[in-house]
C-alpha positions as a Markdown table, in Angstrom:
| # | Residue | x | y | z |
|---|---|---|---|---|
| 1 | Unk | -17.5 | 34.2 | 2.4 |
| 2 | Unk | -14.4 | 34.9 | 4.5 |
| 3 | Unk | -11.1 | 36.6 | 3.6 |
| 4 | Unk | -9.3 | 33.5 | 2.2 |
| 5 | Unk | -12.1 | 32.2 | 0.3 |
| 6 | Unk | -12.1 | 35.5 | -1.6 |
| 7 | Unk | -8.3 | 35.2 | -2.1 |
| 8 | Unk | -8.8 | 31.4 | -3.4 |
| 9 | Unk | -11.3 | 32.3 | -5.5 |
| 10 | Unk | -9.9 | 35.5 | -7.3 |
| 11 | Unk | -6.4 | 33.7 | -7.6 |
| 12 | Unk | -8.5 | 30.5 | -9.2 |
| 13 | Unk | -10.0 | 33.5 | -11.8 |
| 14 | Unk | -6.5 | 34.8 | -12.4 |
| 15 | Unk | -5.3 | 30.8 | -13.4 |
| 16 | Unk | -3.1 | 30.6 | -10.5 |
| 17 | Unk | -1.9 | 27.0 | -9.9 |
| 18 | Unk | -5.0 | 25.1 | -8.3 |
| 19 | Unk | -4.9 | 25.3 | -4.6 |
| 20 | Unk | -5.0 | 22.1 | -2.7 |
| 21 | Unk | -8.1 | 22.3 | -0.3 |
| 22 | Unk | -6.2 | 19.2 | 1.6 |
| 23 | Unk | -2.7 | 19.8 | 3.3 |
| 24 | Unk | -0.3 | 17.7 | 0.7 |
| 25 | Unk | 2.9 | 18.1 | -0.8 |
| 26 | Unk | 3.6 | 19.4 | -4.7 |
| 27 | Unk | 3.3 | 17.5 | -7.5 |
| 28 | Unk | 4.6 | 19.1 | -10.4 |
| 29 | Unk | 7.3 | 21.8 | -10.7 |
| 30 | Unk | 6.0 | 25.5 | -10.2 |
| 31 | Unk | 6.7 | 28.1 | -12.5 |
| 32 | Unk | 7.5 | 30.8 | -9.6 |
| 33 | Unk | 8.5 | 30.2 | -5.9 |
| 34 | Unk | 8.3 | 32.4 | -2.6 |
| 35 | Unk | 10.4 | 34.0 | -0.5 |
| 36 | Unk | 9.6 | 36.3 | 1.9 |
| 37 | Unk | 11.6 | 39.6 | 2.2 |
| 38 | Unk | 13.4 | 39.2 | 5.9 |
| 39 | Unk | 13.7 | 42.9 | 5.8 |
| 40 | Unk | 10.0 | 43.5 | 5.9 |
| 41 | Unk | 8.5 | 41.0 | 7.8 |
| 42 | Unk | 6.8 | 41.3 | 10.8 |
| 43 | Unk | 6.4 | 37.6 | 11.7 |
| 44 | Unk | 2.5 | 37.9 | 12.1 |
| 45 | Unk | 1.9 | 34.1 | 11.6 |
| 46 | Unk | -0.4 | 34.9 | 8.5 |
| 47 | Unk | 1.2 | 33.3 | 5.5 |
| 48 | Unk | 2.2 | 29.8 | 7.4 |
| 49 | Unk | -0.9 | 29.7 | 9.1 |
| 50 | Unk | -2.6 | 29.7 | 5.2 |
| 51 | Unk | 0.0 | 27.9 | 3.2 |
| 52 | Unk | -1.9 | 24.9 | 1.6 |
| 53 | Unk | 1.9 | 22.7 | 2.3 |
| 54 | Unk | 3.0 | 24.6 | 5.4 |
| 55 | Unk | 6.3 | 25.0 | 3.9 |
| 56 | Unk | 6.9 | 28.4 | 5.6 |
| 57 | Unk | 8.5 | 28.4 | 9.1 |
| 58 | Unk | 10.4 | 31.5 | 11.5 |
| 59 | Unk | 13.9 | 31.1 | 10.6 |
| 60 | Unk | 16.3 | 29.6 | 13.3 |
| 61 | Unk | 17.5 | 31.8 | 16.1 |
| 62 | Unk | 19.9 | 34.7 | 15.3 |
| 63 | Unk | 19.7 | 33.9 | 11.1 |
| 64 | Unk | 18.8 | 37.9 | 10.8 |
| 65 | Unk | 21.1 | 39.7 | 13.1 |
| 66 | Unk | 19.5 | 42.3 | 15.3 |
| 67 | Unk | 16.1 | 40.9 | 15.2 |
| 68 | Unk | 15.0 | 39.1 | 18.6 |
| 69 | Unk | 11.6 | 37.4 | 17.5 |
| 70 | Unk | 13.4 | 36.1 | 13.8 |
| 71 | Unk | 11.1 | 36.6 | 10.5 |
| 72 | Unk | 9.5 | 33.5 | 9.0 |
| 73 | Unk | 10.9 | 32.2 | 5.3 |
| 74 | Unk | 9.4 | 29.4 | 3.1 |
| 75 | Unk | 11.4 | 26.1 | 2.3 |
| 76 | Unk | 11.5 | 27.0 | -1.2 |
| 77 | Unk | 11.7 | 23.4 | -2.6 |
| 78 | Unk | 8.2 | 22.5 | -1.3 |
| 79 | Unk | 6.5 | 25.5 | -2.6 |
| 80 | Unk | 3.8 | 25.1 | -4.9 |
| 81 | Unk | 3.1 | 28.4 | -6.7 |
| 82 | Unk | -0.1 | 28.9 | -5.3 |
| 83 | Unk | 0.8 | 33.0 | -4.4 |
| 84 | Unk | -1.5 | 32.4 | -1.0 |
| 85 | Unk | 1.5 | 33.8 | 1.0 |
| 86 | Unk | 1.2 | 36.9 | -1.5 |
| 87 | Unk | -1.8 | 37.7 | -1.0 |
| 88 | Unk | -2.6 | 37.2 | 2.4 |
| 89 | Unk | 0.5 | 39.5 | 3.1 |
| 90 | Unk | -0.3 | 42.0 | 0.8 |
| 91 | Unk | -4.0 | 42.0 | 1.9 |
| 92 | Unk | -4.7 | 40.8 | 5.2 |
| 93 | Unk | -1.3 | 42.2 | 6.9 |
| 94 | Unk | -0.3 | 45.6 | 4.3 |
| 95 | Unk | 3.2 | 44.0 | 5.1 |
| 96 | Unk | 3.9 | 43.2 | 1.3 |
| 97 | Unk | 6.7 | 41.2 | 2.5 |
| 98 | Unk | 6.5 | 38.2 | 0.4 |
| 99 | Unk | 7.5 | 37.9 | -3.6 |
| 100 | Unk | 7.3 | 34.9 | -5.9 |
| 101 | Unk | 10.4 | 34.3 | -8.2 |
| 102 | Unk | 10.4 | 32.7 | -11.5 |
| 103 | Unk | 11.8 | 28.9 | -10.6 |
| 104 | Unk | 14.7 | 29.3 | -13.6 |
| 105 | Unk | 16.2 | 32.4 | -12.1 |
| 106 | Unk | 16.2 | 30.9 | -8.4 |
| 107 | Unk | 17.8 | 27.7 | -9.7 |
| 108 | Unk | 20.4 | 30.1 | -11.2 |
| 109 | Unk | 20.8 | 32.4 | -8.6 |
| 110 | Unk | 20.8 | 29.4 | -5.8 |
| 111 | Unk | 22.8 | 27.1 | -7.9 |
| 112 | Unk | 19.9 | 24.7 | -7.0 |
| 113 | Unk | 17.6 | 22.0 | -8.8 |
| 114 | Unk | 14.0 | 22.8 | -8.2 |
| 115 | Unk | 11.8 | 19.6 | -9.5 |
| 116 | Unk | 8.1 | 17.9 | -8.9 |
| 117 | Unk | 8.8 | 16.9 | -5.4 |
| 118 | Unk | 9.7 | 18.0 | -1.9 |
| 119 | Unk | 13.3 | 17.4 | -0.8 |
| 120 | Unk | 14.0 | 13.7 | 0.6 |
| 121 | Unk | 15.3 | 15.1 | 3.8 |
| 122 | Unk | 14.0 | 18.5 | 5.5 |
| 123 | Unk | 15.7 | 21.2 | 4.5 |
| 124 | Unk | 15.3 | 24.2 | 7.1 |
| 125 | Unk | 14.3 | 27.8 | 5.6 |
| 126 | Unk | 17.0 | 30.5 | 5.4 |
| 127 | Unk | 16.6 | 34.2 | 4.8 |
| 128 | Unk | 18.7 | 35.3 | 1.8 |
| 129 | Unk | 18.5 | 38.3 | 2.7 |
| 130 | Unk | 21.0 | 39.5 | 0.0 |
| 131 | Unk | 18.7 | 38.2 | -3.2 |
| 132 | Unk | 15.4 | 38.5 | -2.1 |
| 133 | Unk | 15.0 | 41.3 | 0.1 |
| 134 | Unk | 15.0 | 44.9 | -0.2 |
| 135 | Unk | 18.4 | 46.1 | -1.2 |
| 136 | Unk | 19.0 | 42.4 | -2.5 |
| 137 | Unk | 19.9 | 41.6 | -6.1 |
| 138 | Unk | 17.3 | 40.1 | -6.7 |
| 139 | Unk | 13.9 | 41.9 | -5.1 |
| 140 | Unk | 13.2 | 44.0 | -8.1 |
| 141 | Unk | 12.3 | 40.6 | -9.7 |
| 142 | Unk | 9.7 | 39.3 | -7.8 |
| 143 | Unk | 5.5 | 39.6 | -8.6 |
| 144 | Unk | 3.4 | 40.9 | -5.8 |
| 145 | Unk | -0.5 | 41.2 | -5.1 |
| 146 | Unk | -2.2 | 39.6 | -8.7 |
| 147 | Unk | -5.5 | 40.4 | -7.4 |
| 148 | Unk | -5.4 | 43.5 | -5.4 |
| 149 | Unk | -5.9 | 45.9 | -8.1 |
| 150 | Unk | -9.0 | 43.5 | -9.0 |
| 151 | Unk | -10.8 | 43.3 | -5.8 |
| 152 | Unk | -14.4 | 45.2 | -5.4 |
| 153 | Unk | -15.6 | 47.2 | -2.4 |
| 154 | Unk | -17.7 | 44.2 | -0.8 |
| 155 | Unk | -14.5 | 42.1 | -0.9 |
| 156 | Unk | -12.5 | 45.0 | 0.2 |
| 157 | Unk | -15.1 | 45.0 | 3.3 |
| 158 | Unk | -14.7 | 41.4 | 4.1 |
| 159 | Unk | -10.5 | 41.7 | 3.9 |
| 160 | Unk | -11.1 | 44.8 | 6.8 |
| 161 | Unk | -12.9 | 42.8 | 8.8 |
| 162 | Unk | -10.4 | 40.4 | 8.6 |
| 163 | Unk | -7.6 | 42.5 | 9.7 |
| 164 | Unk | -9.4 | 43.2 | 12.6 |
C-alpha cells in the first residue's frame, strides 16, 4: 500500500465524497471547496499531480507579487470535495497549505454560483489571497487534515517514505 492509497482509504472511512479512481469531472455539487493558501505554498507539484479532476494549476505569472516560481490554486468550480489536496499537503509535504470551504460561504464571499458541473468555458485559477490565505478573512474558516490525528504508526511509516 502506498501513501495515497492510505489517504483514499482513510478519507473513504471518514465518508468523504467517493473519490473517482478515473480522471472525470464532478457530478453533483460539493458541500466544501479548496483553495490553497498562496501565502504558504511552496509549489511542490503534490496536490495537482493527485487531484482525481486536475482542477489545480500554478497561477499565471506575477498573480502573487514578489514570488518568481507563482503558487498553484484550484479552479474552484470543478472541485469535487474529495479533501485529496488536503491531505497530501498536510501529509506528504508538512506545507498545510490547502483548506476546504463550505460551498455556501464561497458563493457568498465570491458572489459566485457553484452547481453540479464544471464551468462551460475554462476559467483560470486565481489566488485570493485576501479570503483564503493567512491574514485573509476568511482562513480561520477552512477544515484541514480529517485523518491526520487518525493515522497509526505503520501508515505514518509509509507517508515517510513517501516524503523521501
Amino acid at each position: 500500500m502506498d501513501a495515497i492509497d492510505i489517504i483514499r482509504r482513510r478519507l473513504k472511512e471518514d465518508r468523504v465524497p467517493d473519490v473517482p479512481d478515473e480522471i472525470t469531472e464532478k457530478k453533483k455539487r460539493p458541500r466544501e471547496v479548496a483553495f490553497m493558501d498562496v501565502n504558504l505554498c511552496f509549489p511542490c507539484g503534490k496536490c495537482p499531480e493527485f487531484c482525481p479532476v486536475q482542477c489545480i494549476e500554478h497561477l499565471a505569472a506575477g498573480a502573487v507579487s514578489g514570488r518568481g516560481v507563482q503558487p498553484v490554486q484550484d479552479r474552484f468550480q470543478e472541485c469535487i470535495g474529495c479533501y485529496i489536496c488536503v491531505e497530501v499537503c498536510a501529509l506528504l509535504t508538512d506545507y498545510d497549505a490547502v483548506r476546504m470551504y463550505d460551498v455556501n460561504l464561497v458563493e457568498q464571499v465570491l458572489g459566485v454560483t457553484i452547481d453540479d458541473r464544471k464551468p462551460a468555458e475554462y476559467v483560470p485559477a486565481e489566488p485570493y489571497e485576501e479570503y483564503f490565505s493567512e491574514g485573509g478573512g476568511y482562513r480561520h474558516m477552512g477544515n484541514g487534515s480529517r485523518i491526520r490525528e487518525k493515522m497509526n504508526a505503520e501508515e505514518w511509516a509509509v507517508i515517510k517514505r513517501a516524503k523521501g
